[in-house]
C-alpha positions in Angstrom: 67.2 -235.9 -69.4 65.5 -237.3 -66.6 68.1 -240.3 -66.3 70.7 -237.6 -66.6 69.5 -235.9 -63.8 69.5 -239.0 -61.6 73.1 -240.0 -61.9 74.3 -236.6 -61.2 72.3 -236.8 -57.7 73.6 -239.9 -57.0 76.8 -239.0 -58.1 76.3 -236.3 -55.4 74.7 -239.0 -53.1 78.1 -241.1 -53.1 80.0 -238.1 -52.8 78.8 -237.0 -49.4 78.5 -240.3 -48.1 82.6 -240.5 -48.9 83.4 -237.1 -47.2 81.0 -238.7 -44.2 83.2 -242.3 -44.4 86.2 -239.9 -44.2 85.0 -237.9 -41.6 84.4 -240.7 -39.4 87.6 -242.0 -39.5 89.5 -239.2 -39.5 91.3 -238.8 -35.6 89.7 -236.4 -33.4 91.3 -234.0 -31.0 94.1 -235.8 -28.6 92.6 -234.2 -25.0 95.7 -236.7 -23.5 95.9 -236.4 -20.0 92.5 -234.6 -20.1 90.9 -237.8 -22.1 87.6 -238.8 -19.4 87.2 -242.6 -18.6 84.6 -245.2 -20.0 81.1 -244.0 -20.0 78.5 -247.3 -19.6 75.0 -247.1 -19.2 73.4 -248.3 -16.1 70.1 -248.8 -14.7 69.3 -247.2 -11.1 68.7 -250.0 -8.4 68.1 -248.1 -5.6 69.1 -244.8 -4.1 70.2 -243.5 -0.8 69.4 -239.2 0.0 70.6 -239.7 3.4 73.6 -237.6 2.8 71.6 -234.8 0.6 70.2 -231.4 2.7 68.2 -228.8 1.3 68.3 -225.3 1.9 65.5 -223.7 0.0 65.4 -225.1 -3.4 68.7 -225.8 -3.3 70.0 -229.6 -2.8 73.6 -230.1 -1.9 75.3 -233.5 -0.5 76.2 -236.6 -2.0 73.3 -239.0 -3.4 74.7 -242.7 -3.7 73.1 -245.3 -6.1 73.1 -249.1 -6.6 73.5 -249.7 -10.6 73.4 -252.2 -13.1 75.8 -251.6 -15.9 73.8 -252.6 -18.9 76.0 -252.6 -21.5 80.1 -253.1 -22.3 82.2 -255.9 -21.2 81.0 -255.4 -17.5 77.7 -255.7 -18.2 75.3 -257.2 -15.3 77.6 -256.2 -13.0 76.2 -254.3 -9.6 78.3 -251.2 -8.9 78.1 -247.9 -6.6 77.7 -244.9 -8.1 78.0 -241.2 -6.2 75.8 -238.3 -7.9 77.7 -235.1 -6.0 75.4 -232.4 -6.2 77.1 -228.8 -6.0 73.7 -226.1 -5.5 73.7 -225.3 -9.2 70.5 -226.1 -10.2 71.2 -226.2 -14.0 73.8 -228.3 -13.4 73.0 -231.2 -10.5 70.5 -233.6 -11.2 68.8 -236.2 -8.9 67.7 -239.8 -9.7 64.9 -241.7 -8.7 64.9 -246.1 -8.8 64.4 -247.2 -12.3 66.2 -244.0 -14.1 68.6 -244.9 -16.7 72.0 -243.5 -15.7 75.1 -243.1 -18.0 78.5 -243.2 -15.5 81.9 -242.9 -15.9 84.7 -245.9 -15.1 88.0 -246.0 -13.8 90.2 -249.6 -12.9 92.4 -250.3 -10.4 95.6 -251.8 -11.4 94.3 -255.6 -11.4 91.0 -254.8 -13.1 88.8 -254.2 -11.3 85.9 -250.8 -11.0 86.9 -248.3 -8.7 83.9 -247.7 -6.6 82.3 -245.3 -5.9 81.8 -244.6 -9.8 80.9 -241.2 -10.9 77.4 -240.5 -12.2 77.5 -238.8 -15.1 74.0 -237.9 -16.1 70.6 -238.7 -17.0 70.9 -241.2 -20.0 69.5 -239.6 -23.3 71.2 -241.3 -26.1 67.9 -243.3 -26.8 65.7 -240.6 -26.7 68.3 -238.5 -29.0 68.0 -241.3 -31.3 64.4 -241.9 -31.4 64.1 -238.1 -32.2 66.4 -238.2 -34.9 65.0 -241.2 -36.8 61.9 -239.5 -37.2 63.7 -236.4 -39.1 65.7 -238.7 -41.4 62.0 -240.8 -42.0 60.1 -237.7 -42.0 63.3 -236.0 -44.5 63.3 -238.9 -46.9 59.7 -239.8 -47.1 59.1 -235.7 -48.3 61.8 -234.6 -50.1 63.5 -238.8 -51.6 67.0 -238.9 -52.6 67.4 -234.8 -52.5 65.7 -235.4 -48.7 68.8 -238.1 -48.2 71.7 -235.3 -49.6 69.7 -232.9 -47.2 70.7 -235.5 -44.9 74.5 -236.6 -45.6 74.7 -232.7 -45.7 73.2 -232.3 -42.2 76.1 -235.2 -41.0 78.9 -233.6 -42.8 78.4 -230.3 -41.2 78.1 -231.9 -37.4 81.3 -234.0 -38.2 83.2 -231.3 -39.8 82.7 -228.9 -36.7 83.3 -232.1 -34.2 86.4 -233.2 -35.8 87.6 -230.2 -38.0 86.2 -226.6 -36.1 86.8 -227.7 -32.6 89.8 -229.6 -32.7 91.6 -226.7 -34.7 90.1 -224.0 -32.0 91.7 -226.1 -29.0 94.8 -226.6 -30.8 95.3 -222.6 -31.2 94.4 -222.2 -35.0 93.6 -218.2 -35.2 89.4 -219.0 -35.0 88.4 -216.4 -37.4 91.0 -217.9 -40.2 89.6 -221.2 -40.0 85.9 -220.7 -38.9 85.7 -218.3 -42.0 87.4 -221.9 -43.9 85.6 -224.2 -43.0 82.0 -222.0 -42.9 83.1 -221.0 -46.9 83.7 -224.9 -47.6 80.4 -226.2 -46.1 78.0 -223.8 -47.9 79.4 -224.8 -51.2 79.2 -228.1 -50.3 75.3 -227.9 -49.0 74.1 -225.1 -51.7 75.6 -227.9 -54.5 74.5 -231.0 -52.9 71.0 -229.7 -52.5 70.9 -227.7 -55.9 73.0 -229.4 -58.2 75.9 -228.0 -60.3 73.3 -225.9 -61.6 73.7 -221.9 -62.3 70.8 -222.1 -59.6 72.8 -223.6 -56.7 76.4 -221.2 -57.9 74.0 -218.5 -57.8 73.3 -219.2 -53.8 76.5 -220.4 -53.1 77.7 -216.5 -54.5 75.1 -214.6 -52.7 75.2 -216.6 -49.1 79.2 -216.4 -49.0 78.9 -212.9 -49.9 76.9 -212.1 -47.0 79.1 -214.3 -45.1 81.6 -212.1 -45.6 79.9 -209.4 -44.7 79.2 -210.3 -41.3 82.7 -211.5 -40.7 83.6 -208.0 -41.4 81.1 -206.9 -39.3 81.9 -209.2 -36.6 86.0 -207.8 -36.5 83.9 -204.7 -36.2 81.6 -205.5 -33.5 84.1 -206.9 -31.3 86.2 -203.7 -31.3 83.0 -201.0 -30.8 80.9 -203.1 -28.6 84.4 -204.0 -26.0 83.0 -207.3 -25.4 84.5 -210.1 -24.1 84.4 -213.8 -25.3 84.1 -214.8 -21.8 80.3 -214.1 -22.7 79.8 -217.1 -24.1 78.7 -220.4 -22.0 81.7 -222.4 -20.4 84.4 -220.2 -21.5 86.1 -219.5 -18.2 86.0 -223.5 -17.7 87.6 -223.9 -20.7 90.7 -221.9 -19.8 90.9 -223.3 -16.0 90.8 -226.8 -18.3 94.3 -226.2 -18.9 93.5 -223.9 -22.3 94.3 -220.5 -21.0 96.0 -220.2 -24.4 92.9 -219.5 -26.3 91.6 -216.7 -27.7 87.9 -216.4 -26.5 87.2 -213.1 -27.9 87.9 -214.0 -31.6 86.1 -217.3 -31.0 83.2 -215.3 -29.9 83.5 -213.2 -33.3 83.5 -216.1 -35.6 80.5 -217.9 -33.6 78.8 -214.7 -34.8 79.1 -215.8 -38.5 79.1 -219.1 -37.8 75.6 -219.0 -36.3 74.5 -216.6 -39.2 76.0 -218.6 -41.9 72.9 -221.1 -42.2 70.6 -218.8 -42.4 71.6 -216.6 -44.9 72.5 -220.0 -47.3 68.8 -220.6 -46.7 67.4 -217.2 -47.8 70.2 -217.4 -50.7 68.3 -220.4 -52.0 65.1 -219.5 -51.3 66.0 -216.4 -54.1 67.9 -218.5 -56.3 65.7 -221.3 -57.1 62.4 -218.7 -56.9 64.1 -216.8 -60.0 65.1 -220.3 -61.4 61.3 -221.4 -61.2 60.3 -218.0 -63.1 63.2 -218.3 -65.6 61.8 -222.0 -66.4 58.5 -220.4 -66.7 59.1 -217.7 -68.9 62.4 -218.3 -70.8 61.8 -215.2 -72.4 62.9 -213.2 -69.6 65.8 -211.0 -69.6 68.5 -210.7 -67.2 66.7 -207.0 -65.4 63.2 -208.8 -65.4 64.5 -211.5 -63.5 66.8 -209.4 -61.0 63.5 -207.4 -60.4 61.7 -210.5 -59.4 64.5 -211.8 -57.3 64.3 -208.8 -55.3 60.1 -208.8 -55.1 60.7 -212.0 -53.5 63.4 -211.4 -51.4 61.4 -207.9 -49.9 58.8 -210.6 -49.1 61.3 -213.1 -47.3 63.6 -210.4 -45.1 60.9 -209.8 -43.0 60.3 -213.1 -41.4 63.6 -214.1 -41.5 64.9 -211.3 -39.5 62.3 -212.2 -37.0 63.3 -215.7 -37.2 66.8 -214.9 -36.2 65.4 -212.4 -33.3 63.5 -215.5 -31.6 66.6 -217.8 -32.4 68.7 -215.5 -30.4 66.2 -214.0 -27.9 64.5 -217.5 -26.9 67.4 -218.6 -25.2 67.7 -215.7 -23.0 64.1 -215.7 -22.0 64.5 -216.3 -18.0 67.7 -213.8 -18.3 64.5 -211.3 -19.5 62.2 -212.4 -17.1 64.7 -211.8 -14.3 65.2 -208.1 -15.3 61.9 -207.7 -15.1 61.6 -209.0 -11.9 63.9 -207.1 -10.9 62.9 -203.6 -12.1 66.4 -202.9 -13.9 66.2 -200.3 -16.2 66.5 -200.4 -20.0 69.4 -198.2 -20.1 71.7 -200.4 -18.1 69.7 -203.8 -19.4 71.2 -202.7 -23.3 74.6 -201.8 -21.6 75.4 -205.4 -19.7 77.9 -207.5 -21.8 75.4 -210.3 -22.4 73.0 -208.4 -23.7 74.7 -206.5 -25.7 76.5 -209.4 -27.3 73.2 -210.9 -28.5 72.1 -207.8 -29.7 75.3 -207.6 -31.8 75.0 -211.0 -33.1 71.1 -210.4 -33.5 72.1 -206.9 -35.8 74.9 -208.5 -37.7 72.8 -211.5 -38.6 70.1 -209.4 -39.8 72.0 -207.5 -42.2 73.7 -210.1 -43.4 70.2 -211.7 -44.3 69.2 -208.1 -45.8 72.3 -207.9 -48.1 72.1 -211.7 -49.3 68.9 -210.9 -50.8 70.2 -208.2 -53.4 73.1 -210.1 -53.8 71.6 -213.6 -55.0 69.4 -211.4 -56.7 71.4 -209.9 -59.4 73.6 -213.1 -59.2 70.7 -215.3 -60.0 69.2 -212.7 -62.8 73.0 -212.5 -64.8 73.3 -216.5 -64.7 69.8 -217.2 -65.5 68.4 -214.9 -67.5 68.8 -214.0 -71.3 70.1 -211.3 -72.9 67.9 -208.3 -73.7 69.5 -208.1 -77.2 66.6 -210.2 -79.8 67.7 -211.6 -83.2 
């Protein structure tokens, strides 16, 4: 049995690491005349402020660099670079001698750099990938070849949105068609990968996608009580003065909504699922109503936090937005009326009852595939 079980995970294994394969090579979105130039990474020489003034807190000029390209096929070359710096300051960034820098390229007709080059940003990559080494280490080392699935699961989800979601958004696929797709096809994809073909995993898979389509419903809802605007979400309007005026940003903002949802309520469908599956192993003498009854003990026990968890999800990103009303004295009345708000607390609501039906759901889902008939011989 044990040897059974092992082939069907890697089974699964070589699965996902095909879809990821495919994935990767699978053409992204053709941006064409919007496609940005070579990005290197550089190392800062030395720098020159003298064209930077302050006003306040606020820097605005032009800071100019001497770099070292550090990698490609011009690297150890010494270049220019020019860091404009607009008064934004979430935006503009300074640098300081021995930062690493990551900077754009363009060439002149015979070859060589056009100078100065544009200073991208701060380089992070390393960082990024120092980070993430130690949840794939810390992944595997825990949870062993279901840890690695975990993992190919976590890679096919990025990649699908990268080159599936957003390519199909810019090219003017209706967003709430395809988001509900492709957020249908990766929950059955992570629910079985994790769980097995088991009735345990196609009892989470039923009750998260029936959430799911709760909040989608929800969401169509929302958008038409709430009047708001997908121009709420962050770099919108740049997207349309990016030459995508075409887009929809008000249905995107509706299926972000159960997008953003979606992994959370697959998460508290397995939590149930394999909580009644533990008891059914237990005590196979169970019947179907005994084990519906636990499902929901457990899921009245869940709900709670996880509600919460999706309140500081949503909330901690708006923190200084907070903090400025405060400041500022603005009242509650018209702080619950602005647009922003009122869009997280849409996307806060909707999330939570999502969460709240799932648990029912995988509930009596999990209790009529795993438990027994009360009928005795």
């Amino acid at each position: 049995m044990k040897i059974r079980i092992n082939r069907k995970r890697l089974v699964t294994t070589a699965a996902l690491t095909l879809m990821c394969a495919i994935l990767a090579v699978l053409p992204g979105f053709d941006a064409g005349r919007f496609a940005p130039a070579g990005s290197v990474k550089t190392e800062v020489l030395s720098t020159d402020d003298s064209a930077v003034y302050q006003t306040g807190i606020i820097r605005q000029g032009d800071q100019y660099c001497e770099l070292l390209i550090k990698q490609g096929e011009r690297s150890g070359e010494i270049v220019r670079g020019a860091n404009k710096l607009i008064g934004k300051l979430e935006l503009d960034k300074m640098f300081s001698v021995g930062d690493t820098a990551l900077i754009a390229l363009d060439f002149s007709v015979d070859g060589s750099i056009i100078q100065p080059v544009t200073m991208v940003d701060h380089y992070r990559i390393g960082a990024e990938a120092w980070l993430f080494g130690g949840f794939v280490f810390l992944l595997v080392i825990f949870a062993g070849l279901t840890g690695f699935n975990a993992l190919m699961s976590f890679v096919v989800t990025v990649m699908t949105v990268w080159k599936v979601l957003v390519p199909a958004l810019l090219g003017g696929i209706d967003p709430i068609g395809v988001s509900l797709a492709i957020t249908v096809g990766l929950t059955l994809i992570i629910v079985y990968a994790i769980g097995g073909f088991t009735r345990k995993a196609t009892a989470a898979a039923l009750g998260s996608l029936l959430g799911t389509a709760l909040t989608a419903l929800l969401a169509l809802w929302g958008g038409t009580a709430f009047k708001i605007h997908g121009a709420v979400m962050p770099f919108a309007e740049n997207l349309l003065y990016s030459g995508y005026s075409h887009l929809d940003l008000t249905r995107i903002f509706l299926s972000c909504v159960f997008i953003a949802s979606s992994g959370a309520l697959m998460d508290l469908g397995m939590d149930i699922s394999s909580a009644v599956a533990e008891v059914a192993v237990k005590n196979p003498s169970l019947t179907r109503r005994e084990l519906i009854n636990s499902g929901l003990s457990v899921g009245r026990s869940v709900i709670g936090t996880m509600t919460t968890t999706l309140l500081l999800a949503y909330s901690g990103g708006y923190l200084s937005l907070l903090m400025l009303f405060m400041a500022q004295g603005t009242p509650i009345v018209n702080i619950l009326n602005l647009k922003y708000v009122a869009a997280e607390i849409m996307h806060t609501l909707i999330g939570s009852i999502g969460l709240v039906t799932v648990a029912p759901f995988t509930a009596l889902v999990a209790g009529a595939l795993l438990g027994r008939s009360p009928r005795r011989e």
